[in-house]
ZATOR-334094 format. One record per residue (C-alpha): residue in three letters; residue number from 1; x, y, z. Coordinates in pm, 1 decimal. Layout:
// ZATOR-334094
+-----+-----+----------+----------+----------+
!   r !   k !        X !        Y !        Z !
+-----+-----+----------+----------+----------+
! ALA ! NUM !        X !        Y !        Z !
...
+-----+-----+----------+----------+----------+
***
This chain:
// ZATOR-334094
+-----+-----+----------+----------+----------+
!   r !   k !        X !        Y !        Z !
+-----+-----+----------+----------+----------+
! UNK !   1 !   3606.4 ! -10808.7 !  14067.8 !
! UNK !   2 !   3319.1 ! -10557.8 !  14030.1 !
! UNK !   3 !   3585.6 ! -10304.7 !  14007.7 !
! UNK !   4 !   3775.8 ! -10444.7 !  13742.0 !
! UNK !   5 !   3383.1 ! -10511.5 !  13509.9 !
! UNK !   6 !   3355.6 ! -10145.8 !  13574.5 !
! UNK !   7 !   3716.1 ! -10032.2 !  13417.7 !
! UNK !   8 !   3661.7 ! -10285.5 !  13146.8 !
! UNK !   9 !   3294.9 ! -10146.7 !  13032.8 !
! UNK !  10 !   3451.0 !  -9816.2 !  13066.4 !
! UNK !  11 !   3728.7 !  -9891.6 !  12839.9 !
! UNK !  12 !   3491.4 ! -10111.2 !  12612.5 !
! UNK !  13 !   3241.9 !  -9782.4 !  12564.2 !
! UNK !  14 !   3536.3 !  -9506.9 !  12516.6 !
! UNK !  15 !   3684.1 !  -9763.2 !  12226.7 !
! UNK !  16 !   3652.4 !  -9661.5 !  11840.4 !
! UNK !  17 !   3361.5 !  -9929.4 !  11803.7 !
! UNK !  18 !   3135.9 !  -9784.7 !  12027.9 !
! UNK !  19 !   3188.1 !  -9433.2 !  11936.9 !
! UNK !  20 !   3064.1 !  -9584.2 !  11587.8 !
! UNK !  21 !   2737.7 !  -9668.2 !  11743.5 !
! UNK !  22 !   2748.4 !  -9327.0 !  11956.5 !
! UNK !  23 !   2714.0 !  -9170.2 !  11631.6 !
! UNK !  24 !   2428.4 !  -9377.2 !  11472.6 !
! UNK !  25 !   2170.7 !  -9075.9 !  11471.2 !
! UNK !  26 !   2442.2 !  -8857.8 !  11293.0 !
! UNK !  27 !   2460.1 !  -9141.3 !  11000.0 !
! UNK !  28 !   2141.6 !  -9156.9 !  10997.6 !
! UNK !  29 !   2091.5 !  -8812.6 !  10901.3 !
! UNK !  30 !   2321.7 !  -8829.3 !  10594.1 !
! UNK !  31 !   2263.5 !  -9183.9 !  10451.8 !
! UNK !  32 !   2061.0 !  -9265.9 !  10131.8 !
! UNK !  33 !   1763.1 !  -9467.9 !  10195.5 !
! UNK !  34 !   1913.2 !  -9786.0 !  10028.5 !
! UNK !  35 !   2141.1 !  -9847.5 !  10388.3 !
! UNK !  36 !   2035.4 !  -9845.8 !  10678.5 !
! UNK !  37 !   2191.4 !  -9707.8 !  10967.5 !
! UNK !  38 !   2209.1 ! -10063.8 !  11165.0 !
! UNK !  39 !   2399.2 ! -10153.5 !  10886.8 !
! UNK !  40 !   2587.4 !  -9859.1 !  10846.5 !
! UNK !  41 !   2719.5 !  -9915.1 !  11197.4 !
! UNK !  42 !   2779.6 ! -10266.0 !  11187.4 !
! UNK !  43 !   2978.7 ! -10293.3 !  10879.6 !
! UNK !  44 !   3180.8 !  -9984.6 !  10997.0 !
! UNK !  45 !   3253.0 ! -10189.1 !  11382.2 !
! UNK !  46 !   3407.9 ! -10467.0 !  11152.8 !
! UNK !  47 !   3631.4 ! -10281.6 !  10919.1 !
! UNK !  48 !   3763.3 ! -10176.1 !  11261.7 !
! UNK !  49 !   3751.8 ! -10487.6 !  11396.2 !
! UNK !  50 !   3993.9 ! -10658.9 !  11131.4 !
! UNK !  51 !   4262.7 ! -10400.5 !  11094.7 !
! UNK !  52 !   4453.3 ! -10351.7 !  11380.8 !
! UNK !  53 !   4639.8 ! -10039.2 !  11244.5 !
! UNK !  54 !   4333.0 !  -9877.9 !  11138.6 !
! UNK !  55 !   4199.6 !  -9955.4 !  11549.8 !
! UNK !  56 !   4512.1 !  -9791.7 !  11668.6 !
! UNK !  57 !   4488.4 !  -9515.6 !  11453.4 !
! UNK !  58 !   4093.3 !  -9452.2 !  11514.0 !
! UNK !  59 !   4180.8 !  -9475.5 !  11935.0 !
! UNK !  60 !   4486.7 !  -9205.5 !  11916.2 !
! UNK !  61 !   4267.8 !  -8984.5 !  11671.0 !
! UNK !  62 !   3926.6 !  -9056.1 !  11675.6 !
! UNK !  63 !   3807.1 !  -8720.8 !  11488.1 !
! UNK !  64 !   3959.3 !  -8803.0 !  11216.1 !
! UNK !  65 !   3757.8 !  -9144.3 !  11170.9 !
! UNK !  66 !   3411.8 !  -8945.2 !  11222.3 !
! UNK !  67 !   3520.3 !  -8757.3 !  10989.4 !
! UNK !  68 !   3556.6 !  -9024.9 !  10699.8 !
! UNK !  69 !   3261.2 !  -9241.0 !  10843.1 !
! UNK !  70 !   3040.1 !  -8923.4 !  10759.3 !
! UNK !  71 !   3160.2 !  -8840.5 !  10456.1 !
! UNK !  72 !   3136.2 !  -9265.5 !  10408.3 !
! UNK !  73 !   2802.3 !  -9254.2 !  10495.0 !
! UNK !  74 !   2707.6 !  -8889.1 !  10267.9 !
! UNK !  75 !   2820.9 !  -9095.7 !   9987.0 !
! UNK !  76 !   2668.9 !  -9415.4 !  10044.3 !
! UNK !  77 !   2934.3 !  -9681.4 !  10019.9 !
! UNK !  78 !   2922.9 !  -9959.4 !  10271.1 !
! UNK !  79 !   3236.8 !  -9884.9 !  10446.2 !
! UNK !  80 !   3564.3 ! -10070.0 !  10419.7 !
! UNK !  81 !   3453.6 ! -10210.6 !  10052.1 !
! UNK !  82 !   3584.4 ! -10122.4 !   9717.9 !
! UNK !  83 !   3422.0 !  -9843.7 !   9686.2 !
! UNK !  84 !   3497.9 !  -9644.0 !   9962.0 !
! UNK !  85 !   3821.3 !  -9704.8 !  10189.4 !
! UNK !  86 !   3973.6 !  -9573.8 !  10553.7 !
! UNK !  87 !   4327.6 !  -9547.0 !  10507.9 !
! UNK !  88 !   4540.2 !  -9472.3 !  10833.9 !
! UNK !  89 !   4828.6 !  -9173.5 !  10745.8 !
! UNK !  90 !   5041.0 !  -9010.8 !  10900.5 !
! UNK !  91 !   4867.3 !  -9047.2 !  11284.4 !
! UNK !  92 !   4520.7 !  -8961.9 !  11092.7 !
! UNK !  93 !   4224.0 !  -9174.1 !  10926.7 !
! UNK !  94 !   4141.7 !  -9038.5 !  10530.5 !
! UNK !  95 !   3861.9 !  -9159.9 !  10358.0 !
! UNK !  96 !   3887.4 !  -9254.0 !  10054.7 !
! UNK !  97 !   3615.2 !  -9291.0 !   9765.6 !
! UNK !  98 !   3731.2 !  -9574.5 !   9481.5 !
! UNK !  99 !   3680.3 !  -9596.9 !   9149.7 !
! UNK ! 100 !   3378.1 !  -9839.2 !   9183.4 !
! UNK ! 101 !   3221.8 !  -9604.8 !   9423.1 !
! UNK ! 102 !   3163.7 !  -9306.0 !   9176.8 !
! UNK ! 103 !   3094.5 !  -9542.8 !   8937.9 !
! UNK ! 104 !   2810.9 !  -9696.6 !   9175.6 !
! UNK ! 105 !   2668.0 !  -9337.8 !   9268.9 !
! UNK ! 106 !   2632.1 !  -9295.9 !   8906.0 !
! UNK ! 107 !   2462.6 !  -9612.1 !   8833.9 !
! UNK ! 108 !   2272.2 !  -9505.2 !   9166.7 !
! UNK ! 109 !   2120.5 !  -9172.0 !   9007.6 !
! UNK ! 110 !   1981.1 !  -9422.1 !   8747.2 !
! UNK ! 111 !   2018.7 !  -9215.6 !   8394.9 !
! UNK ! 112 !   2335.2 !  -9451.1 !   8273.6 !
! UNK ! 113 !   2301.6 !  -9799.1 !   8148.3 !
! UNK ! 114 !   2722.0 !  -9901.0 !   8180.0 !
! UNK ! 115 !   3042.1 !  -9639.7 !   8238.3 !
! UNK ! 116 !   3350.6 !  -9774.8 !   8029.0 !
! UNK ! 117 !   3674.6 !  -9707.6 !   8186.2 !
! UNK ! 118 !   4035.6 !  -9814.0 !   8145.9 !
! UNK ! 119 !   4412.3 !  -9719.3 !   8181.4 !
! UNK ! 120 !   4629.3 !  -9685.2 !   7858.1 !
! UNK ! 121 !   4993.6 !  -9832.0 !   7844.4 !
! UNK ! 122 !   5266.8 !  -9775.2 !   7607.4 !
! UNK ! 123 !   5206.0 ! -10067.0 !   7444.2 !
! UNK ! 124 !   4828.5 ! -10059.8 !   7353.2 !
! UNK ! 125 !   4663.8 !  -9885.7 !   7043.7 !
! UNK ! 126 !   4462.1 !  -9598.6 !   7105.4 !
! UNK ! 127 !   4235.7 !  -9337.1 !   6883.5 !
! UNK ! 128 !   4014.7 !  -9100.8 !   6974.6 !
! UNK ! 129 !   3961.3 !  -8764.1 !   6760.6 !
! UNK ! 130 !   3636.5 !  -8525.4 !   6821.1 !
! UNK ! 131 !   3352.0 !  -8602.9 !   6713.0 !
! UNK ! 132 !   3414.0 !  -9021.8 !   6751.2 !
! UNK ! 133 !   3127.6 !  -9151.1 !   6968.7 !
! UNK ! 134 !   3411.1 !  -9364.3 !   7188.7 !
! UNK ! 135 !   3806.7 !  -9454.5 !   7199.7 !
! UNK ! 136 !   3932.2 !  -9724.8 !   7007.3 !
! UNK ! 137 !   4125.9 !  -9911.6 !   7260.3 !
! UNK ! 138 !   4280.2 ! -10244.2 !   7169.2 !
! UNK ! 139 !   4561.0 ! -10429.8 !   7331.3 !
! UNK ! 140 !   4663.2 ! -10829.9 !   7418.9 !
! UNK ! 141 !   4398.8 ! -10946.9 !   7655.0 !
! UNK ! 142 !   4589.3 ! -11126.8 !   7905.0 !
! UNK ! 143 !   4949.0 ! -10973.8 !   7886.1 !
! UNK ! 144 !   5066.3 ! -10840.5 !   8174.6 !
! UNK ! 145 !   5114.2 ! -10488.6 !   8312.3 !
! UNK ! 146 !   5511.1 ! -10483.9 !   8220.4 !
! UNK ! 147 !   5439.4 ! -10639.6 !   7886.6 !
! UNK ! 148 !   5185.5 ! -10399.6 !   7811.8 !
! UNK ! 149 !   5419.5 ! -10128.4 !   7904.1 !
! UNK ! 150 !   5422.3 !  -9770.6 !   8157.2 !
! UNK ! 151 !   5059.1 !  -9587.9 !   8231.0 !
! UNK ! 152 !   5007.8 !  -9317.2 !   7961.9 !
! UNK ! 153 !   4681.1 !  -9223.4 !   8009.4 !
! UNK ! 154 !   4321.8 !  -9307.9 !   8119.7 !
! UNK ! 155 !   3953.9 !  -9258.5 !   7916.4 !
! UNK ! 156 !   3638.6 !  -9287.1 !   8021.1 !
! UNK ! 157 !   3239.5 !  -9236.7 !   7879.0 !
! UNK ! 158 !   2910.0 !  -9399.0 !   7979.9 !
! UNK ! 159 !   2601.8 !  -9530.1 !   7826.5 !
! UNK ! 160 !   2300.5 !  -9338.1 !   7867.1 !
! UNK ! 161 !   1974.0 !  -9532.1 !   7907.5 !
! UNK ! 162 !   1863.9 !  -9412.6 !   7573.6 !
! UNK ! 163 !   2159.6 !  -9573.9 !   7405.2 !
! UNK ! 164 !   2350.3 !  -9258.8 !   7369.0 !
! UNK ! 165 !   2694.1 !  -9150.2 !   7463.6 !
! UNK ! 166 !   2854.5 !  -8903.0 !   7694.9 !
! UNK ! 167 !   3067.3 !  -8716.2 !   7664.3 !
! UNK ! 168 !   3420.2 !  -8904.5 !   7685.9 !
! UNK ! 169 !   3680.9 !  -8790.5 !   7908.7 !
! UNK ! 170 !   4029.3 !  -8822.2 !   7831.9 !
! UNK ! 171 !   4345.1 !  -8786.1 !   8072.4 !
! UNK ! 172 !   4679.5 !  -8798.7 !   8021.5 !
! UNK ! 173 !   4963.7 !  -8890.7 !   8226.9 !
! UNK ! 174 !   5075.5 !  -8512.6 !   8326.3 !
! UNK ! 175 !   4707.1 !  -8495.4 !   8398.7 !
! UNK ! 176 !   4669.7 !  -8721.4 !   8622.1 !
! UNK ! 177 !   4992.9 !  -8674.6 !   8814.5 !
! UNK ! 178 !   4889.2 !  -8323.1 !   8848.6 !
! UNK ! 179 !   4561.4 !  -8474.1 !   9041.6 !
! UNK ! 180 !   4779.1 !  -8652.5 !   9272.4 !
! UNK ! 181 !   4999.8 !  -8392.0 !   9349.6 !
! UNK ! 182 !   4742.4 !  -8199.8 !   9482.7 !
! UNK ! 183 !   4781.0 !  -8338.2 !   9832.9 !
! UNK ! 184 !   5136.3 !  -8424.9 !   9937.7 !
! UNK ! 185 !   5066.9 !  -8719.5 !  10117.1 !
! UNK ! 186 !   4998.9 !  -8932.1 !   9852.2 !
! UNK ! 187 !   5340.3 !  -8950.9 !   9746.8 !
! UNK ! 188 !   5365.4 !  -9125.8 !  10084.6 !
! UNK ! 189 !   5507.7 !  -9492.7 !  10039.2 !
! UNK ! 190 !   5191.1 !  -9627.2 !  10220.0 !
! UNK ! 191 !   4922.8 !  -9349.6 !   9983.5 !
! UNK ! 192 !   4664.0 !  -9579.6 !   9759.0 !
! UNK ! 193 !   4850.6 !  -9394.4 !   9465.0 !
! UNK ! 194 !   5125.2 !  -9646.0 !   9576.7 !
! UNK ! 195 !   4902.7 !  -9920.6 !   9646.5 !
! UNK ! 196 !   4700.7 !  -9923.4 !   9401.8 !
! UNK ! 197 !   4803.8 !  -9730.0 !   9150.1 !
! UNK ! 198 !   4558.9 !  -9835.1 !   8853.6 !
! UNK ! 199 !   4301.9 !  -9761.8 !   9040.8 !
! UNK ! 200 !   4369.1 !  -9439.7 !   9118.8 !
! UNK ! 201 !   4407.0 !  -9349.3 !   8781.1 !
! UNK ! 202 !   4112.2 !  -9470.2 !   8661.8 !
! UNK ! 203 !   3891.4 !  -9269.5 !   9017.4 !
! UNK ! 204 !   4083.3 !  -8953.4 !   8817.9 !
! UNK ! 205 !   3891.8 !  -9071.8 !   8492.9 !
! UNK ! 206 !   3560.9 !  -9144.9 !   8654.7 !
! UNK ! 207 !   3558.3 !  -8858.1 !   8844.7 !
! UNK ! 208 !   3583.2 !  -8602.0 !   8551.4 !
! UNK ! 209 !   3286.7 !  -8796.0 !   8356.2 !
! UNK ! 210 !   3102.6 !  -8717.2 !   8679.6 !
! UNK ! 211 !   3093.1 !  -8401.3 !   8557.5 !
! UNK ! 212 !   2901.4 !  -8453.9 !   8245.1 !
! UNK ! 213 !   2683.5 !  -8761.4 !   8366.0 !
! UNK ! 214 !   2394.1 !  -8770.0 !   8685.2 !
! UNK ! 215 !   2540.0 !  -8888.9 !   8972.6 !
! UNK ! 216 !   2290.9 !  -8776.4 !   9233.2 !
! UNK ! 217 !   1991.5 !  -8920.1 !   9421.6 !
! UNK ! 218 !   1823.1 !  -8586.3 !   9379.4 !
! UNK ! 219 !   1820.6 !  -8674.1 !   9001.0 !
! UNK ! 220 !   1653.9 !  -8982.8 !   9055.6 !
! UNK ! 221 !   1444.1 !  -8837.6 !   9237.7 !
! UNK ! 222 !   1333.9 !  -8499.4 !   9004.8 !
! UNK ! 223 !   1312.4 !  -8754.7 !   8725.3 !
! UNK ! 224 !   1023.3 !  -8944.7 !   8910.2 !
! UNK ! 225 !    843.5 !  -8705.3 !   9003.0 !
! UNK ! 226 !    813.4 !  -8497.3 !   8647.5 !
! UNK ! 227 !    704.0 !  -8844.7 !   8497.9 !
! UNK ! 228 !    457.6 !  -8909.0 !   8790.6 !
! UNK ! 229 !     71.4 !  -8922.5 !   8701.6 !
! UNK ! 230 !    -13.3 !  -8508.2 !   8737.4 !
! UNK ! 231 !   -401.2 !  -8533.7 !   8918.6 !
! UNK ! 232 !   -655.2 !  -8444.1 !   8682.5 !
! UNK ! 233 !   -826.0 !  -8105.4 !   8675.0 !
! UNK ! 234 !  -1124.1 !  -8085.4 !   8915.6 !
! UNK ! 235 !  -1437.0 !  -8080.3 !   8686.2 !
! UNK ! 236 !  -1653.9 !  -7751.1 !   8702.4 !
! UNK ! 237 !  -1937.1 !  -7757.1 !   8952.5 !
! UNK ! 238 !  -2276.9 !  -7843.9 !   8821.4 !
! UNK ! 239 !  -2594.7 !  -7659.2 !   8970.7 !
! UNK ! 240 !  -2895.0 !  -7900.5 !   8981.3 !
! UNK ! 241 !  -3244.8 !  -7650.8 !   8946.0 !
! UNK ! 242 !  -3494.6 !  -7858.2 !   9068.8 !
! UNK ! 243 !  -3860.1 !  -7862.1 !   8827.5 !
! UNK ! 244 !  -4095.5 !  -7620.6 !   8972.1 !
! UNK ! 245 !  -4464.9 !  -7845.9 !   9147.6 !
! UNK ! 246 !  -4680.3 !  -7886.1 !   8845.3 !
! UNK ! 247 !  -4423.6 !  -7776.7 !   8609.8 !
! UNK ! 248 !  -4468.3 !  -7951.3 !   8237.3 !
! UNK ! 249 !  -4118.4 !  -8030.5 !   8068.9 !
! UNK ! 250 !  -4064.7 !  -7848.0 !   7740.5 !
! UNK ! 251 !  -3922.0 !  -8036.5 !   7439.4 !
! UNK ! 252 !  -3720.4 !  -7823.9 !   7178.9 !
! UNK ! 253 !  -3971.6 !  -7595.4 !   6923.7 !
! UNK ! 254 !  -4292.7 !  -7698.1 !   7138.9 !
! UNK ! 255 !  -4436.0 !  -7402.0 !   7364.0 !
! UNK ! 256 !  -4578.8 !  -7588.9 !   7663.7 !
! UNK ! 257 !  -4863.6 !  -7364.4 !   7631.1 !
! UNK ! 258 !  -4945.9 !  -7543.8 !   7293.8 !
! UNK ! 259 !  -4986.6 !  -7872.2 !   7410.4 !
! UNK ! 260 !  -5317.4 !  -8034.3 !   7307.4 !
! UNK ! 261 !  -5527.3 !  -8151.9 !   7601.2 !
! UNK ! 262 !  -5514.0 !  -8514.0 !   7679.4 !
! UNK ! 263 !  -5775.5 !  -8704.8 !   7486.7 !
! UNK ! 264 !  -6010.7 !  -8846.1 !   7705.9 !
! UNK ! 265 !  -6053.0 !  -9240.2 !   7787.9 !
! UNK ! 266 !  -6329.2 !  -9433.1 !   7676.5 !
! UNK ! 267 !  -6552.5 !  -9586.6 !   7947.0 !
! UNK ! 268 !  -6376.5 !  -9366.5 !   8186.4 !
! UNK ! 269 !  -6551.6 !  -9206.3 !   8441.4 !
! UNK ! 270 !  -6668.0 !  -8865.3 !   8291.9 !
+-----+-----+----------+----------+----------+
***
């Protein structure tokens, strides 16, 4: 019996979920301060936890799972959410940031009041020409992908806190294939650009506004600090001269010299 609680821990501490914990100190050193490690770790042990495929994957190649939990963690995304997923290919874990998740580093950086993003069909009316603050997008509100027609294209633009605009970005179908092409696995039946193929088009979107919106901590961060109270100026030094013993105080255009004698008091002593 003891034998067989020693294999068992031994098994329990080489498995995916506590290599996770293993590498607390290493999340630690990446993560924004709005997670915590604990959390970190925990959320991470039960994305393992409920996919079995993902478990399987993570035992046979467990670099490849540090690998994405870091770059989870450099991001900060909660793991296994929307915005940042762990998707088992080809005998390897990739990590994969969503849509929502550059959209929620953006908000994060704290100089955007909404982002504005959506796919384009066949079907829908679109305008945009320079110098427009915004696409004009309009199309039926609750028909269906295949009524609305094939993905043409994708926008996107944000909302600065000030109430202006960014700069919109605009993508086109060739466009975005072109981003997907870049790595051949995501022609892969089981690749997110299967999956979930909207999405995908709109991280393409969202990631190119990136470029012309803050999407950084250290933004936040250089922002507070340039509207922080600056410490006032030290005031000059002021050298007290104490009176000299007997010493009579001068008031402006009277010589001290001049001064009359004091008059004396009557009845007092001579």
């Amino acid at each position: 019996m003891p034998e067989t609680i020693a294999n068992a821990v031994a098994q329990r501490d080489q498995s995916p979920t506590a290599l996770v914990a293993d590498y607390r100190n290493d999340f630690a050193a990446v993560l924004p301060s709005h997670l915590p490690p604990a959390t970190f770790v925990r959320l991470a042990q039960g994305v393992l936890r409920r996919d079995q495929n993902l478990m399987r994957t993570a035992m046979n190649n467990p670099g490849s799972l540090m690998t994405a939990m870091l770059d989870c963690a450099r991001l900060g995304h909660e793991p296994g959410t929307p915005a940042y997923y762990f998707v088992p290919i080809k005998g390897a874990i990739e990590g994969w940031e969503g849509y929502r998740g550059v959209i929620e580093r953006i908000y994060r950086a704290g100089a955007v009041q909404s982002v504005r993003a959506e796919v384009v069909r066949e079907n829908d009316f679109y305008e945009y020409e320079e110098g427009m603050p915004h696409p004009i997008h309009r199309y039926e509100r609750f028909a269906s992908p295949e009524q609305r027609g094939p993905l043409l294209g994708v926008w996107a633009y944000a909302v600065m806190l000030d109430g202006g605009m960014s700069r919109p970005v605009e993508m086109g179908r060739e466009e975005v294939l072109a981003h997907r092409d870049m790595n051949p696995s995501n022609n892969r039946s089981d690749s997110p650009w299967k999956k979930w193929e909207r999405s995908m088009w709109l991280k393409c979107a969202v990631h190119e506004l990136e470029k012309w919106v803050p999407s950084s901590t250290e933004y936040r961060r250089e922002i507070a600090r340039m509207s922080a109270p600056q410490p006032a100026a030290a005031a000059a030094p002021v050298t007290y001269v104490p009176p000299q013993v007997g010493q009579r105080d001068a008031i402006e255009g009277e010589v001290a010299e001049d001064w009359p004698e004091p008059a004396e008091v009557p009845g007092g002593a001579q």
